[in-house]
PDB file of N, CA, C and O in Angstrom:
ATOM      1  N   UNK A   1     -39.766  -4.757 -10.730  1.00  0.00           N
ATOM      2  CA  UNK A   1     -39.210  -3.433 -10.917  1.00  0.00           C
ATOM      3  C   UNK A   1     -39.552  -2.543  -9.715  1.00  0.00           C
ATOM      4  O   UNK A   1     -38.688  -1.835  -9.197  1.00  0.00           O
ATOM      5  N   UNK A   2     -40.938  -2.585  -9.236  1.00  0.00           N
ATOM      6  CA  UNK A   2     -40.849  -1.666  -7.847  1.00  0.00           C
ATOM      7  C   UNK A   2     -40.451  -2.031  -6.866  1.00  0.00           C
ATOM      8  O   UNK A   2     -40.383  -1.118  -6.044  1.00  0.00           O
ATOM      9  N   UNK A   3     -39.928  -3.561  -6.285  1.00  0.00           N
ATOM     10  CA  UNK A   3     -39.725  -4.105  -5.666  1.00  0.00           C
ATOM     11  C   UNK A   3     -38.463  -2.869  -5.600  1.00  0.00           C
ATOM     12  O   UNK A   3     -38.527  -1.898  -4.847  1.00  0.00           O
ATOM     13  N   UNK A   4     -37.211  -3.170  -6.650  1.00  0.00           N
ATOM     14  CA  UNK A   4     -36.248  -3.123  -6.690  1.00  0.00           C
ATOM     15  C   UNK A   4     -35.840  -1.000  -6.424  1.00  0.00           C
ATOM     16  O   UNK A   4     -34.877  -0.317  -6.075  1.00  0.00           O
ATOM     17  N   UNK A   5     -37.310  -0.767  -6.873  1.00  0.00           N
ATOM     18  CA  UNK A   5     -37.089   0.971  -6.976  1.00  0.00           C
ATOM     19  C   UNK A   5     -37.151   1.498  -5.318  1.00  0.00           C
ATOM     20  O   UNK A   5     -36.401   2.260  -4.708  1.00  0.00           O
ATOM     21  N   UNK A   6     -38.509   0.669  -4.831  1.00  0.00           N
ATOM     22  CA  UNK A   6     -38.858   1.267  -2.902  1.00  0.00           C
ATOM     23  C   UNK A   6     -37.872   0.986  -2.301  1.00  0.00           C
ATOM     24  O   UNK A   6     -38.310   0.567  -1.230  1.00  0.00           O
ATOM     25  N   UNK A   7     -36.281   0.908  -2.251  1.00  0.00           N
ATOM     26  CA  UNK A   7     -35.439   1.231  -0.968  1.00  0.00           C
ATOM     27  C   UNK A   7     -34.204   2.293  -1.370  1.00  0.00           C
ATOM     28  O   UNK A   7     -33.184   2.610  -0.759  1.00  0.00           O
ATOM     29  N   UNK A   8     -34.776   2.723  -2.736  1.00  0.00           N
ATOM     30  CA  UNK A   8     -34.118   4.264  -3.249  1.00  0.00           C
ATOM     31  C   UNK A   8     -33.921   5.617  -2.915  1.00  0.00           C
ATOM     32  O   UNK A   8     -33.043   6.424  -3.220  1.00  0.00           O
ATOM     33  N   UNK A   9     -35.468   5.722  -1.853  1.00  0.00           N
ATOM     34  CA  UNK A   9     -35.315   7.146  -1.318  1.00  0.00           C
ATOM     35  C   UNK A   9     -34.565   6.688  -0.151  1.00  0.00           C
ATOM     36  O   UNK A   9     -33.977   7.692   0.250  1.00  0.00           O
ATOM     37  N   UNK A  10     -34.177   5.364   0.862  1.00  0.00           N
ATOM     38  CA  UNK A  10     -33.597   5.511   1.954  1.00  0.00           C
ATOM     39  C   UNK A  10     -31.984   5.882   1.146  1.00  0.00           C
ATOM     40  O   UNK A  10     -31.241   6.828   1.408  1.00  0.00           O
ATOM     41  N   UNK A  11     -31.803   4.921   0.233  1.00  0.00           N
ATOM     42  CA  UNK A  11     -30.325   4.830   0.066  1.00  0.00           C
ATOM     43  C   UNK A  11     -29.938   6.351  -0.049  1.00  0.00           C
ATOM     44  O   UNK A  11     -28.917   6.819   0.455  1.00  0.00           O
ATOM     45  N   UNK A  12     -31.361   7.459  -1.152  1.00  0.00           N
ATOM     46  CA  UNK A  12     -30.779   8.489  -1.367  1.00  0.00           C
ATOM     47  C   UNK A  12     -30.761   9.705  -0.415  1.00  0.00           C
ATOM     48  O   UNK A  12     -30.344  10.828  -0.694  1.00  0.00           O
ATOM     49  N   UNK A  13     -31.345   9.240   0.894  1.00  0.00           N
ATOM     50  CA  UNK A  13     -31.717   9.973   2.047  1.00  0.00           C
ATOM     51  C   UNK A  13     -29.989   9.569   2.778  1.00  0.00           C
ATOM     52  O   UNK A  13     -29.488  10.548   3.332  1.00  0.00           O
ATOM     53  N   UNK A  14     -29.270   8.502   2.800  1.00  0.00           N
ATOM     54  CA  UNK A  14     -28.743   8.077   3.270  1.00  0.00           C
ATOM     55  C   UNK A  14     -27.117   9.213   2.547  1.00  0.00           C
ATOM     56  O   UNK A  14     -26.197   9.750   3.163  1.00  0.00           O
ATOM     57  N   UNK A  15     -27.415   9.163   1.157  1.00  0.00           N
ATOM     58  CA  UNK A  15     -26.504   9.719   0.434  1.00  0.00           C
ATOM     59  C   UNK A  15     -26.209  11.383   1.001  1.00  0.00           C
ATOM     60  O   UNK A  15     -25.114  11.885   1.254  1.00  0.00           O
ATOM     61  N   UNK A  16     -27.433  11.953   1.087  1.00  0.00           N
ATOM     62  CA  UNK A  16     -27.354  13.490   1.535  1.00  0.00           C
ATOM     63  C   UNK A  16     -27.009  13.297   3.093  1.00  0.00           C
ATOM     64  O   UNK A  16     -26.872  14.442   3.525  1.00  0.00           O
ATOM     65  N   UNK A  17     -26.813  12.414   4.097  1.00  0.00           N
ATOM     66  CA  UNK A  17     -26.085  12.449   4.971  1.00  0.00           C
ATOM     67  C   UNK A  17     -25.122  12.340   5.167  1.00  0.00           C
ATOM     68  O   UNK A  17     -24.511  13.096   5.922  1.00  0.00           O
ATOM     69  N   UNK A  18     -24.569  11.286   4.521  1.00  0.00           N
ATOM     70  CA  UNK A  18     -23.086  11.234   3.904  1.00  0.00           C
ATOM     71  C   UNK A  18     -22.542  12.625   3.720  1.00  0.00           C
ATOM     72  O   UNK A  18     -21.870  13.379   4.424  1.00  0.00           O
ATOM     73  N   UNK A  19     -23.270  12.716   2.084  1.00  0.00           N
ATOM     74  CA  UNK A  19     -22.330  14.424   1.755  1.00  0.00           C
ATOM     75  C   UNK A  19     -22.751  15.763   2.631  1.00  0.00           C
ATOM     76  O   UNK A  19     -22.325  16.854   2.250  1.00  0.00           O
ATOM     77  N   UNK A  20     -23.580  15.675   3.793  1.00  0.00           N
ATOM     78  CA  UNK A  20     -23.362  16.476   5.067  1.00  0.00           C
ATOM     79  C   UNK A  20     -22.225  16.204   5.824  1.00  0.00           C
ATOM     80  O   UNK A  20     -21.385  17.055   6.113  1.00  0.00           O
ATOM     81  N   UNK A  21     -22.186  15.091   6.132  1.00  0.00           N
ATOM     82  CA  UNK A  21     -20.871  14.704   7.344  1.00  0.00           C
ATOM     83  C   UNK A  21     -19.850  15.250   6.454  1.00  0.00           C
ATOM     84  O   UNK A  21     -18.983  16.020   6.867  1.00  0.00           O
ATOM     85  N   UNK A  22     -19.947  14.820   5.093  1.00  0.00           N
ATOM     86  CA  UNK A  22     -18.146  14.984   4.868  1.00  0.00           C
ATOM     87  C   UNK A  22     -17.953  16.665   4.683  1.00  0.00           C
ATOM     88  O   UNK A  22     -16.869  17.230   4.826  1.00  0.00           O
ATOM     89  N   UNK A  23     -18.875  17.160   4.431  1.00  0.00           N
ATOM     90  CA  UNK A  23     -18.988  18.481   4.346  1.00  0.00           C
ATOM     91  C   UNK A  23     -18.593  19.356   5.468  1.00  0.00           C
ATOM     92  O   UNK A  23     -17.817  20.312   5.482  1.00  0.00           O
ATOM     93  N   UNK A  24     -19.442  18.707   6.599  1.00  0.00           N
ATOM     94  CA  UNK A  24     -19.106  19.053   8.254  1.00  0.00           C
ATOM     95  C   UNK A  24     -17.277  18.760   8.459  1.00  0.00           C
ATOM     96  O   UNK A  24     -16.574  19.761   8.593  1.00  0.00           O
ATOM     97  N   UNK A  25     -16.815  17.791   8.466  1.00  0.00           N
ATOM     98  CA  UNK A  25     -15.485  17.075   8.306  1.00  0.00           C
ATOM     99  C   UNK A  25     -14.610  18.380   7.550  1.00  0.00           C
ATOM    100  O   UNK A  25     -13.824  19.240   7.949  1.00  0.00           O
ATOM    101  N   UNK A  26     -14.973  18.157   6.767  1.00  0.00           N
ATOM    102  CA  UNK A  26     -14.139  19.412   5.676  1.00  0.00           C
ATOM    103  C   UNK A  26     -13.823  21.002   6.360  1.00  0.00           C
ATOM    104  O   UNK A  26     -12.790  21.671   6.334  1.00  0.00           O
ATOM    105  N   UNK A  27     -14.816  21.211   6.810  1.00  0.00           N
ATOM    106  CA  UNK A  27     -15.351  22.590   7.498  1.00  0.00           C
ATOM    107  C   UNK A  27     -14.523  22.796   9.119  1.00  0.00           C
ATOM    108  O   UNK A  27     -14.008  23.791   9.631  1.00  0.00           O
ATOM    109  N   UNK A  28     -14.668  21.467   9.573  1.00  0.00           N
ATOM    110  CA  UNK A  28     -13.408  20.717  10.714  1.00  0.00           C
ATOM    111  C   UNK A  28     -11.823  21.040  10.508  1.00  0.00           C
ATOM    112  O   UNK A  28     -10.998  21.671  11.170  1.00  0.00           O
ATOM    113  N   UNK A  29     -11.789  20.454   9.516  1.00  0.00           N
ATOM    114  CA  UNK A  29     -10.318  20.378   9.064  1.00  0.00           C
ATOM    115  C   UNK A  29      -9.818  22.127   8.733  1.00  0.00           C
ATOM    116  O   UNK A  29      -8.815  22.714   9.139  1.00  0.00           O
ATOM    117  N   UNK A  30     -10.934  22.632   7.858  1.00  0.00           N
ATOM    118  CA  UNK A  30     -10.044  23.784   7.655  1.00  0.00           C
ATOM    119  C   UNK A  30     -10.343  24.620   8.990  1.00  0.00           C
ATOM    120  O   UNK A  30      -9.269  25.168   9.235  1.00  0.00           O
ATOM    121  N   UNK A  31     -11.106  24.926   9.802  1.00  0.00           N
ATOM    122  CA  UNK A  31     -10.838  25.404  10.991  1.00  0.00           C
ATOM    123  C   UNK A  31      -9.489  25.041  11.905  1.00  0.00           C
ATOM    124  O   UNK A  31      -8.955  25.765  12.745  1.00  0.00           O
ATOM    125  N   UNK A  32      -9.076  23.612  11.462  1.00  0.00           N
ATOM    126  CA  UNK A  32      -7.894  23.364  12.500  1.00  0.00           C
ATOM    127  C   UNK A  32      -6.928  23.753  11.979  1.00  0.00           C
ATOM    128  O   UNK A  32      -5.907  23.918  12.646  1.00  0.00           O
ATOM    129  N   UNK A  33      -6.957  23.976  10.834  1.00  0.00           N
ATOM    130  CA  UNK A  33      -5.792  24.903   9.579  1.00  0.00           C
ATOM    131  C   UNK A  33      -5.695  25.680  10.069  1.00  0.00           C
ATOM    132  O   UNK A  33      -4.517  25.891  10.358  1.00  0.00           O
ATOM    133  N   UNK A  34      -6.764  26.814  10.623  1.00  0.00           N
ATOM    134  CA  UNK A  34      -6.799  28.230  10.861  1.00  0.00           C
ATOM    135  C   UNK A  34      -7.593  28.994   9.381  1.00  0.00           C
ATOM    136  O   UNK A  34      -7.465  30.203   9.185  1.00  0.00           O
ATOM    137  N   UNK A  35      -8.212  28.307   8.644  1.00  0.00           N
ATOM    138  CA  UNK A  35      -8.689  28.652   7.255  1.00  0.00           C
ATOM    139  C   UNK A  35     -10.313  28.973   8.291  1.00  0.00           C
ATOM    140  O   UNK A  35     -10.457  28.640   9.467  1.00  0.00           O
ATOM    141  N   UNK A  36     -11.323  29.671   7.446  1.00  0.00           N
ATOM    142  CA  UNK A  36     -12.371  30.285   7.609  1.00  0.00           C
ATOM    143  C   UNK A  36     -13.309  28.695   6.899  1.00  0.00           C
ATOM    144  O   UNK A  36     -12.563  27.766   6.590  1.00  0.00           O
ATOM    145  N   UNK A  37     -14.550  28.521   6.727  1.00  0.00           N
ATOM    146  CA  UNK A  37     -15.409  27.793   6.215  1.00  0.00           C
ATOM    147  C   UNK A  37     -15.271  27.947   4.662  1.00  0.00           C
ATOM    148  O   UNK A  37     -15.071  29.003   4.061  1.00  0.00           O
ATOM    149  N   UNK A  38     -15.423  26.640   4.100  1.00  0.00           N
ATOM    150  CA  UNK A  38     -15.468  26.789   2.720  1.00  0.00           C
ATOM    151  C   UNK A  38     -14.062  26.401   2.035  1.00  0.00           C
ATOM    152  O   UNK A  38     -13.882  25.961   0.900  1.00  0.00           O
ATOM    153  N   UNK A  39     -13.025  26.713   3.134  1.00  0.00           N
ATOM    154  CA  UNK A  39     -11.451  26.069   2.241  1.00  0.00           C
ATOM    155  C   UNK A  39     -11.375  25.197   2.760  1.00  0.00           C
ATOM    156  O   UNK A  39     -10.195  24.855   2.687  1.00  0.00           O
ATOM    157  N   UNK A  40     -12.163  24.206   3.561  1.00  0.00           N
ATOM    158  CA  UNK A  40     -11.941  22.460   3.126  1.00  0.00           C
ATOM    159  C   UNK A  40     -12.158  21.886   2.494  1.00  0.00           C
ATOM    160  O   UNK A  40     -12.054  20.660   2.528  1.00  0.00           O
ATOM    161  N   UNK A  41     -12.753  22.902   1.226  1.00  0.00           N
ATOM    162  CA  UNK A  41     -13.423  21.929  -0.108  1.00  0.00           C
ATOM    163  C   UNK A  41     -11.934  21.632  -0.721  1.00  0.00           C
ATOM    164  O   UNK A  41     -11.843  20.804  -1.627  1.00  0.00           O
ATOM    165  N   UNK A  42     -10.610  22.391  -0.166  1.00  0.00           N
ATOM    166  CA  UNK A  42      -9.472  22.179  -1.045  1.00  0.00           C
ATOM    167  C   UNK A  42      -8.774  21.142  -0.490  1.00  0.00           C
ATOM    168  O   UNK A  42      -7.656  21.059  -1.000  1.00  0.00           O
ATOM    169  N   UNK A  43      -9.001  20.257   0.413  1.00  0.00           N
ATOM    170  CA  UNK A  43      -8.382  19.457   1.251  1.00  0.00           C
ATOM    171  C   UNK A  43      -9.349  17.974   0.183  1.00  0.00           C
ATOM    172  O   UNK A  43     -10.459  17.739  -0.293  1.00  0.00           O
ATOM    173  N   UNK A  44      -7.975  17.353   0.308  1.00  0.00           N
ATOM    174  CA  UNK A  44      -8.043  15.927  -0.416  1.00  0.00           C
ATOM    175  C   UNK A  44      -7.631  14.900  -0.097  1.00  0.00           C
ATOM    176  O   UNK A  44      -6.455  15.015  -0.444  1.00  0.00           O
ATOM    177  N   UNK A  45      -7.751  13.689   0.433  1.00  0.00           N
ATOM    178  CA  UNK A  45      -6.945  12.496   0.457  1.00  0.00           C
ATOM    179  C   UNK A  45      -6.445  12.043  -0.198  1.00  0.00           C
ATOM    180  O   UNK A  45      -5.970  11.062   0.374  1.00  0.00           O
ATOM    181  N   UNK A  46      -6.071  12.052  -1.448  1.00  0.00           N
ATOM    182  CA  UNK A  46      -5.942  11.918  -2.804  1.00  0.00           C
ATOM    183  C   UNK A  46      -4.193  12.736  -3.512  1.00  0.00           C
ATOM    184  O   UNK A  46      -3.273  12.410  -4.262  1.00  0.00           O
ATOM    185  N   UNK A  47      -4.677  14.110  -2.517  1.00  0.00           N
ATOM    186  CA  UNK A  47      -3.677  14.771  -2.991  1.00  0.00           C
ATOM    187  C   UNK A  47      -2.539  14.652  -1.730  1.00  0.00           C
ATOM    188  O   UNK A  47      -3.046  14.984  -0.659  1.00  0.00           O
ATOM    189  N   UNK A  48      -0.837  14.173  -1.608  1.00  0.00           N
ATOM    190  CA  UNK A  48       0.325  14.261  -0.663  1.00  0.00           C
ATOM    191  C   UNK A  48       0.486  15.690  -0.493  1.00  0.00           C
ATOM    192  O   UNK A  48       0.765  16.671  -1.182  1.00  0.00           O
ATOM    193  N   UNK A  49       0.200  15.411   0.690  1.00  0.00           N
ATOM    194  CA  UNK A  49       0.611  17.077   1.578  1.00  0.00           C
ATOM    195  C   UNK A  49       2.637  17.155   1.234  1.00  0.00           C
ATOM    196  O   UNK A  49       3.462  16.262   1.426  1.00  0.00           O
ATOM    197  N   UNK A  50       2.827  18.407   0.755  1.00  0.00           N
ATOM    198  CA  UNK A  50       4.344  18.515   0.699  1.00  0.00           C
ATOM    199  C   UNK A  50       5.048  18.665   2.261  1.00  0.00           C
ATOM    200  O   UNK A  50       4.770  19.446   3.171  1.00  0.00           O
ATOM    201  N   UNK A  51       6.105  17.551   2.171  1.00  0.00           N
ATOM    202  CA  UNK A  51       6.671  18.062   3.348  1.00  0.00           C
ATOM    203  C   UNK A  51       7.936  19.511   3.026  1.00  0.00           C
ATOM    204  O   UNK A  51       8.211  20.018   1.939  1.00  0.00           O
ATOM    205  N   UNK A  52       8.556  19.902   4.571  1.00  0.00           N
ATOM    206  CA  UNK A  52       9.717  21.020   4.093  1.00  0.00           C
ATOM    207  C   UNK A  52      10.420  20.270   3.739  1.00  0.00           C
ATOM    208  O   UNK A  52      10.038  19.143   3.422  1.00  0.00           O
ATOM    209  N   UNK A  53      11.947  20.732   3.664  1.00  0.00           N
ATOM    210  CA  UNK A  53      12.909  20.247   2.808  1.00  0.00           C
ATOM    211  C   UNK A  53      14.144  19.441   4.223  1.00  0.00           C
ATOM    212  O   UNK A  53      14.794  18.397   4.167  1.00  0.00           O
ATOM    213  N   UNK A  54      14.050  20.339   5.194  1.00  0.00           N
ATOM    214  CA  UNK A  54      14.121  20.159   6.746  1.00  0.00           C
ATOM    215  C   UNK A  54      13.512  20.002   7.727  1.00  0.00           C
ATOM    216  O   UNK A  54      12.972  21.023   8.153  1.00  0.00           O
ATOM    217  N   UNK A  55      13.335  18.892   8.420  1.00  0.00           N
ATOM    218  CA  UNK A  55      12.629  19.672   9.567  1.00  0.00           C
ATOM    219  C   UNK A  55      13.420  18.775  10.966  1.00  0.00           C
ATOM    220  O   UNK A  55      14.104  17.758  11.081  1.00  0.00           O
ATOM    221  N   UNK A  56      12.897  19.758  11.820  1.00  0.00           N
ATOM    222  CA  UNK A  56      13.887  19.976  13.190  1.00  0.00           C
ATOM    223  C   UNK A  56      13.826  18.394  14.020  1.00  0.00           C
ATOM    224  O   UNK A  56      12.969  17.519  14.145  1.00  0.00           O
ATOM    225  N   UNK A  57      15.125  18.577  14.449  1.00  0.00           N
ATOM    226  CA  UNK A  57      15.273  16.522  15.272  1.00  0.00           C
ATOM    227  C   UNK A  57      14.103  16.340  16.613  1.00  0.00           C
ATOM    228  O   UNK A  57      13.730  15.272  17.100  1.00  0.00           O
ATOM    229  N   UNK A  58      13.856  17.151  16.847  1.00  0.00           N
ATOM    230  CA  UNK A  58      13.001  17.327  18.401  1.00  0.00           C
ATOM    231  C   UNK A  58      11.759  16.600  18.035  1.00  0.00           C
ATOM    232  O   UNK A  58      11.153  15.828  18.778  1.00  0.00           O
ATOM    233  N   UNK A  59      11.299  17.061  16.285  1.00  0.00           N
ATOM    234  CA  UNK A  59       9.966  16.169  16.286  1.00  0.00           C
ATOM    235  C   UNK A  59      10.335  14.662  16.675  1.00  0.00           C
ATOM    236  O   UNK A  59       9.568  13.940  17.311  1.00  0.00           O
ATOM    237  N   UNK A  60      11.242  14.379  16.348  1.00  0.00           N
ATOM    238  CA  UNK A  60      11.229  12.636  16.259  1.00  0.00           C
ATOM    239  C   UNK A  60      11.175  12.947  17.847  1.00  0.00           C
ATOM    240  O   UNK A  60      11.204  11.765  18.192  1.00  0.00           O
ATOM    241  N   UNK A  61      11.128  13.519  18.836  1.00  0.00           N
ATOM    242  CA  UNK A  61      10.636  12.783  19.823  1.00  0.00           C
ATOM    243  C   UNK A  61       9.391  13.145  20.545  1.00  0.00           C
ATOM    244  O   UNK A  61       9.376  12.707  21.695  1.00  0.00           O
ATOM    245  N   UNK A  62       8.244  13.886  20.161  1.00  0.00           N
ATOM    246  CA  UNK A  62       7.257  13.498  20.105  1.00  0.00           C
ATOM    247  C   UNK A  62       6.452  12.305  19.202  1.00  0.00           C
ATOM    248  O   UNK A  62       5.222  12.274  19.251  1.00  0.00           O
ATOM    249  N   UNK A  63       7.090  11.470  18.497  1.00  0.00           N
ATOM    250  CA  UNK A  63       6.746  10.403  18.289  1.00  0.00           C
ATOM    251  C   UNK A  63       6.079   9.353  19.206  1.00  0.00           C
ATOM    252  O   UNK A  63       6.874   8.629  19.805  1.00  0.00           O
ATOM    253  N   UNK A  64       4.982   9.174  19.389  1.00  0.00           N
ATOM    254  CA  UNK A  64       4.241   8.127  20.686  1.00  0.00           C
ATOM    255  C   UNK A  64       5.056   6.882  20.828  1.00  0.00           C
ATOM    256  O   UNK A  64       4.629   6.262  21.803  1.00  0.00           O
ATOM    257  N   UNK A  65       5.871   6.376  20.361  1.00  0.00           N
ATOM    258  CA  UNK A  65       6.918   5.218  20.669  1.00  0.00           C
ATOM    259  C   UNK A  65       7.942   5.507  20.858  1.00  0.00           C
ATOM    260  O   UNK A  65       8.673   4.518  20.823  1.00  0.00           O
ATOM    261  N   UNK A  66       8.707   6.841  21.160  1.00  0.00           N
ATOM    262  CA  UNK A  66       9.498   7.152  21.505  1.00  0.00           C
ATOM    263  C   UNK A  66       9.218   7.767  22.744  1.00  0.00           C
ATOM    264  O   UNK A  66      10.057   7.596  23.628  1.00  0.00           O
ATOM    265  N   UNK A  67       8.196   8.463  23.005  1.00  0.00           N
ATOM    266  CA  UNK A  67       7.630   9.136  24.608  1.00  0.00           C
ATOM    267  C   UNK A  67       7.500   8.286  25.249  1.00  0.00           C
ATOM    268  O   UNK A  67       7.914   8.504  26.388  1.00  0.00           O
ATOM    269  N   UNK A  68       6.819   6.665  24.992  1.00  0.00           N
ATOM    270  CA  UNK A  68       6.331   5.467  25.538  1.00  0.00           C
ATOM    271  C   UNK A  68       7.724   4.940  25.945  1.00  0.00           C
ATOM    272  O   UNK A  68       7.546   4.154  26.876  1.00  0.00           O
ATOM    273  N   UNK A  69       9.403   5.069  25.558  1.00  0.00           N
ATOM    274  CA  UNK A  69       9.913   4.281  25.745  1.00  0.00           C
ATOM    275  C   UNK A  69      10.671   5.263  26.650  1.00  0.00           C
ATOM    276  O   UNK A  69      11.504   4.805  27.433  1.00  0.00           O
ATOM    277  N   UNK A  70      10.444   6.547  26.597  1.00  0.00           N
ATOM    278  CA  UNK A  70      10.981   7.197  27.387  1.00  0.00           C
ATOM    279  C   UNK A  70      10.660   6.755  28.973  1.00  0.00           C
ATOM    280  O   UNK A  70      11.176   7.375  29.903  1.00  0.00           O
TER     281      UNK A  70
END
């Protein structure tokens, strides 16, 4: 049983770095939004970003395989 308990504080030392980075990450993302700290807790992988209903032909050519073939 202690065998199995002594590599618990690394894993759980390991855990609060984790939920720092992703925290940091989050805090990333909504800055590149233009959002302030704290609204990347609303950002999800989980959840499909809506696209518009249109959008303009020019993107398709910033596409990297289309610049490349340019």
């Amino acid at each position: 049983m202690s065998q199995a308990e002594a590599p618990l504080p690394e894993y759980e030392r390991q855990v609060d770095i984790h939920g720092e980075e992703i925290a940091l990450a989050r805090n990333q993302l909504a800055a590149l939004a233009g959002d302030g700290p704290g609204a990347g807790e609303a950002f999800s992988l989980a959840t499909p970003l809506p696209l518009p209903s249109s959008l303009p032909a020019e993107l398709v050519g910033h596409r990297p395989d289309i610049v490349a073939a340019r």
